[in-house]
Legacy VTK file of the C-alpha trace (Angstrom):
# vtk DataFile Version 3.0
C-alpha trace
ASCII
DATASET POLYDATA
POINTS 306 float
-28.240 187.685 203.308
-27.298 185.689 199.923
-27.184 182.312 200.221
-24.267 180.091 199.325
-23.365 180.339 195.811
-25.521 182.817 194.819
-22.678 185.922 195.534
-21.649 188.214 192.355
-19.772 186.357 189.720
-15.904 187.243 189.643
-14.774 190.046 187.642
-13.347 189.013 184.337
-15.558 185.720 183.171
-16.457 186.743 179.985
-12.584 186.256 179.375
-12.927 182.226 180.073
-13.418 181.777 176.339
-10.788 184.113 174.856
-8.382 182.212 177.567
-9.186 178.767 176.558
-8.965 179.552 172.756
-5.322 181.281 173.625
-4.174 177.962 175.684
-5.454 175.917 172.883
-3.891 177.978 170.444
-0.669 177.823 172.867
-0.324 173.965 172.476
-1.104 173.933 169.054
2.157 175.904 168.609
4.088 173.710 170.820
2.187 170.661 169.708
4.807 170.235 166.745
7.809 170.382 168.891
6.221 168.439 171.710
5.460 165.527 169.175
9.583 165.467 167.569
11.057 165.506 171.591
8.447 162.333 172.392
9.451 160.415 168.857
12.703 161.230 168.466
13.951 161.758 172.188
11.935 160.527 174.838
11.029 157.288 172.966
14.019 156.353 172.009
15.518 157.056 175.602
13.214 154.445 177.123
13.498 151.806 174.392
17.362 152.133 174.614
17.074 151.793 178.809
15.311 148.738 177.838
17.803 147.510 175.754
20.087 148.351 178.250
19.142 145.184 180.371
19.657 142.812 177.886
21.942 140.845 175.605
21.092 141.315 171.738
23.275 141.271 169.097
20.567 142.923 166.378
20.526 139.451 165.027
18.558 136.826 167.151
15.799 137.805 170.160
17.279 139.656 172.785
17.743 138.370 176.542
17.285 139.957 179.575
20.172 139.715 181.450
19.171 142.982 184.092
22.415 145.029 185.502
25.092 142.443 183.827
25.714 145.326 181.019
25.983 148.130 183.594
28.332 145.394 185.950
30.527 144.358 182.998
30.576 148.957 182.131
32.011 149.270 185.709
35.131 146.291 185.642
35.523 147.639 181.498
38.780 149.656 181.504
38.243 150.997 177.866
34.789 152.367 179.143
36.708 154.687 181.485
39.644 154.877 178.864
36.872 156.675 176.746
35.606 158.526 179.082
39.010 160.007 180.155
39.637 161.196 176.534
36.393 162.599 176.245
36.635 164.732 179.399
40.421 165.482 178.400
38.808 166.352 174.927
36.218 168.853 176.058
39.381 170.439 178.530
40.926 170.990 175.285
38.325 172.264 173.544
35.786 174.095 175.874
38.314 176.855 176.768
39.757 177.781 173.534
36.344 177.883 172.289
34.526 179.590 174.307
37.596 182.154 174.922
38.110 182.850 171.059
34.156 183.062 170.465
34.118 185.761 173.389
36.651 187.790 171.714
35.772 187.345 168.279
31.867 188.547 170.251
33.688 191.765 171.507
35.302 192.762 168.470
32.009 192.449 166.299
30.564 194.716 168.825
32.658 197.495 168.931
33.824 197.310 165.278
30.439 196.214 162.842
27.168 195.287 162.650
27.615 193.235 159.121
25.353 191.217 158.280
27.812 189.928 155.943
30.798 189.696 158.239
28.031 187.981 160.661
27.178 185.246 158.222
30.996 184.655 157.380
31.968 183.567 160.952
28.786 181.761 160.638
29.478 179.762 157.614
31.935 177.194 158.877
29.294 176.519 161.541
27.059 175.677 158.441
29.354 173.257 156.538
28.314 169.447 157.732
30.711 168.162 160.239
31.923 165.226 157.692
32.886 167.670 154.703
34.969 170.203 157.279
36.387 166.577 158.496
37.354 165.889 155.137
38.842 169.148 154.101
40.875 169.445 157.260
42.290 165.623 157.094
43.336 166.769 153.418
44.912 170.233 154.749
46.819 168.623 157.620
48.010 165.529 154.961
51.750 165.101 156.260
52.927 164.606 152.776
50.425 166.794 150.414
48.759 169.023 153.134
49.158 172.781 152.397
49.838 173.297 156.153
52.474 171.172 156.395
54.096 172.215 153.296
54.054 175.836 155.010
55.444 174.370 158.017
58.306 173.007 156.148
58.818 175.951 154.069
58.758 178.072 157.055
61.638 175.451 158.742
59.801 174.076 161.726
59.163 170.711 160.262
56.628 168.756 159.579
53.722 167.397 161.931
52.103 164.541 162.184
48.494 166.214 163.424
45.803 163.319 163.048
48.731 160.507 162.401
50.534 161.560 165.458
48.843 159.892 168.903
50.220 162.822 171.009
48.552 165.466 168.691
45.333 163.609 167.370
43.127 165.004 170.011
44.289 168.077 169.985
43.644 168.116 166.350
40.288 167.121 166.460
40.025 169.506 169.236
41.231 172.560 167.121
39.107 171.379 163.842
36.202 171.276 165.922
36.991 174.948 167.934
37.487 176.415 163.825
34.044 174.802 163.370
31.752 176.369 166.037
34.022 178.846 167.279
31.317 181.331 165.335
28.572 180.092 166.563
29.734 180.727 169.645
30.773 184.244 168.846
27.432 185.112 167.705
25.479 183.473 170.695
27.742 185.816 172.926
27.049 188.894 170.362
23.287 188.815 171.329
23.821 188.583 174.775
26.549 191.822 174.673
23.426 193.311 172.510
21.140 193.004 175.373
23.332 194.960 177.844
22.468 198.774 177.996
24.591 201.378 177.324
23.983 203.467 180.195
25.540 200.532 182.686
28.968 201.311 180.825
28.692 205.312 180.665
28.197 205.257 184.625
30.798 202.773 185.033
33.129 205.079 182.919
32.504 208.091 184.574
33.018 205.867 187.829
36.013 205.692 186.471
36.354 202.333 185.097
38.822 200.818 183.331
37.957 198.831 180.209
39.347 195.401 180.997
37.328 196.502 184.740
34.295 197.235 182.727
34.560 193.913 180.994
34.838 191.905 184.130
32.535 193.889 186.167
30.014 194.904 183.786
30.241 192.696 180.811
30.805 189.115 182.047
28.227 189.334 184.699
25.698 190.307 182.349
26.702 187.289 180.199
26.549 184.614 182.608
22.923 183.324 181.117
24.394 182.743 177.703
28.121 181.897 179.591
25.531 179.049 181.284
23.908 177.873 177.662
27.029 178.251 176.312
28.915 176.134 178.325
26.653 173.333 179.196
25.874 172.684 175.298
29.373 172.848 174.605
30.487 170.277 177.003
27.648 167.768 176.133
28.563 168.423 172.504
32.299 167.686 173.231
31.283 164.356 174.841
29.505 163.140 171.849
31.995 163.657 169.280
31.855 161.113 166.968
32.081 162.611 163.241
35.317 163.857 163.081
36.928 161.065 165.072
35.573 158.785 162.564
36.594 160.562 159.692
40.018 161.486 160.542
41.572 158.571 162.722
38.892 156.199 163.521
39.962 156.307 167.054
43.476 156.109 166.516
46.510 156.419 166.040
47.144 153.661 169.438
44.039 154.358 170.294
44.602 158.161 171.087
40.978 159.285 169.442
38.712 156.381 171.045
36.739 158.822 173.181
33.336 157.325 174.511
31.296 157.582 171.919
33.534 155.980 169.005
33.117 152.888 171.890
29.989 152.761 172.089
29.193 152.741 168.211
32.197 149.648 167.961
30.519 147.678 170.706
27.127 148.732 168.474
27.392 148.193 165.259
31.031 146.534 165.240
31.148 144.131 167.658
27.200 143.863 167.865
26.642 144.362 171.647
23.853 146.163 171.034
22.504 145.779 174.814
26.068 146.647 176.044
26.710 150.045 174.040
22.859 151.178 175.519
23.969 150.461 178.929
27.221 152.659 178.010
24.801 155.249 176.608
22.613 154.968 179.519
25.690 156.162 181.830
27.109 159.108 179.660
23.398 160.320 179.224
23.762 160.207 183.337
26.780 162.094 183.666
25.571 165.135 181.387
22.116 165.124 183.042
23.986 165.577 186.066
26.717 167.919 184.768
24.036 170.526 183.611
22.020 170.316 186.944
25.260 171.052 188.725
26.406 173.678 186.006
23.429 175.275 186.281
23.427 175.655 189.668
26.583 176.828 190.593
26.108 179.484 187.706
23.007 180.609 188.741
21.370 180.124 185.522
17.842 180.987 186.460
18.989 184.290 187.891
19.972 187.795 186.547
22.261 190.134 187.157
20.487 192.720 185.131
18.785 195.472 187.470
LINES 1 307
306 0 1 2 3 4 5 6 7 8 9 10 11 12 13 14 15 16 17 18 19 20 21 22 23 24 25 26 27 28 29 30 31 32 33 34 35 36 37 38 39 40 41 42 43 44 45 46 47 48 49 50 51 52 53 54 55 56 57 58 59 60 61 62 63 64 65 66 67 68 69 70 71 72 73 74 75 76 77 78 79 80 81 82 83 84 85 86 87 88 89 90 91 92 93 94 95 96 97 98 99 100 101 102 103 104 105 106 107 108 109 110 111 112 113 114 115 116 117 118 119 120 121 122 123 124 125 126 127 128 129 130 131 132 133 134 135 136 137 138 139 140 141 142 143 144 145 146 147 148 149 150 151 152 153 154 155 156 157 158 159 160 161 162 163 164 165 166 167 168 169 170 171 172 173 174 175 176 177 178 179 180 181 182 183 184 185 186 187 188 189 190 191 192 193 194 195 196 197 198 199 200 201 202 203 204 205 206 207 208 209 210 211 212 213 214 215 216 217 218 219 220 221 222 223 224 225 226 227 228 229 230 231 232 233 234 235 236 237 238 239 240 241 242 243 244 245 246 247 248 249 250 251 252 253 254 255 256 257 258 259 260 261 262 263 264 265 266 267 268 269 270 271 272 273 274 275 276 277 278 279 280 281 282 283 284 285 286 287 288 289 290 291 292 293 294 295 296 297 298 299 300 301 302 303 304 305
């Protein structure tokens, strides 16, 4: 009989080493990444919670005042007012987006492989968002703009796009879709990629429709990038800030001011610097808990592939 601790070693112990020089190796890899989410992310989350609960104004100490911000954020009606445009901004843009990148996907898939044609759908994606601001402020000009002199040539009139306050949004909306509208396209290409063949040849011989093979087959099989997709576009859509700023600096009547164009005013305008963190604090909040919900009813750490 062997006494405690003295039984055969367990199979595979000569591996410790190799293990521990492959997890070491692991975080070195990560290490890089790990250090830019702590100092660019997770620091400045905490320090702006901090300056959440107090009254500063960048130019003398600040004060702690505790949940006054987050009290006076509640009773502010232009909080909400920015909030409202920001949700009835990402309405506007979410489903054209995400609709015209799907089809754009499809047609890529069944008609080329181009690199080329790849990286031109890609290209407006890769313009910054201040210069494609520009460029479409100058296009949609009511007086010089080359659409609007089309519009008038073609005799439906002229259009007030950014300088209207019942088109604005929409605008910025559309600008925005034309902007990442490939990106889209091309996140959606890899995932129709990924997707066998074989699922479609059985379905046809099934006898499937297309448009039944595309809703049966196809968009099931995309709900993992439908998931990343959607959840980055939304978040995305309630941070707008560069085109806003460019194009109608929250107006015309105020038609623009979505949340985020408040919180930099109370910022760096108005100098409420404790004030716009609380305001941060909140929308940070509502996307945390819009992507734990999103992901959830979505399924998003499930797959439908057998």
């Amino acid at each position: 009989m062997q006494a405690p601790g003295t039984g055969p070693r367990p199979q595979g112990g000569a591996l410790g080493p190799l293990r521990r020089a492959e997890t070491l190796t692991a975080w070195l890899l990560v290490a890089p990444a790990m250090l830019g989410f702590v100092l660019f992310h997770a620091l400045p989350t905490l320090r702006a919670a901090a300056i959440s609960l107090t009254d500063w104004n960048l130019l003398r100490p600040s004060q702690f005042v505790g949940l006054d911000n987050y009290a006076e954020m509640l009773a502010d009606d232009r909080f909400w007012h920015g909030m409202g445009l920001s949700g009835l901004y990402a309405l506007i843009n979410i489903p054209m987006q995400t609709v015209l990148g799907l089809g754009l996907a499809v047609a890529m898939h069944r008609l080329t492989q181009s690199l080329f044609v790849k990286a031109t759908v890609l290209l407006p994606y890769l313009l910054s968002n201040v210069l494609v601001a520009m460029v479409w402020l100058w296009m949609l000009d009511p007086v010089l703009g080359m659409v609007n002199h089309a519009l008038d040539a073609a005799g439906l009139g002229r259009q007030g796009f950014f300088g209207d306050a019942g088109q604005a949004l929409a605008t910025v909306a559309g600008v925005n879709v034309w902007r990442h509208m490939g990106l889209v396209a091309l996140l959606f290409l890899a995932g129709l990629q990924g997707i066998p063949r074989s699922l479609y040849e059985a379905a046809a011989l099934e006898g499937a429709s297309e448009w039944q093979m595309f809703r049966r087959v196809t968009l099931p099989l995309l709900r993992p990038v439908m998931v990343f997709v959607l959840v980055t576009s939304v978040t995305g859509s309630f941070q707008i800030f560069d085109t806003i700023a460019v194009t109608t600096n929250g107006g015309p009547a105020d038609a623009t001011g979505v949340i985020v164009h408040y919180i930099v005013q109370n910022a760096f305008g108005f100098y409420r610097m404790g004030y716009a963190s609380a305001m941060a604090m909140a929308l940070m909040a509502v996307m945390v808990l819009y992507t734990v919900v999103q992901m959830r009813l979505m399924r998003a750490d499930e797959s439908d592939m057998a």
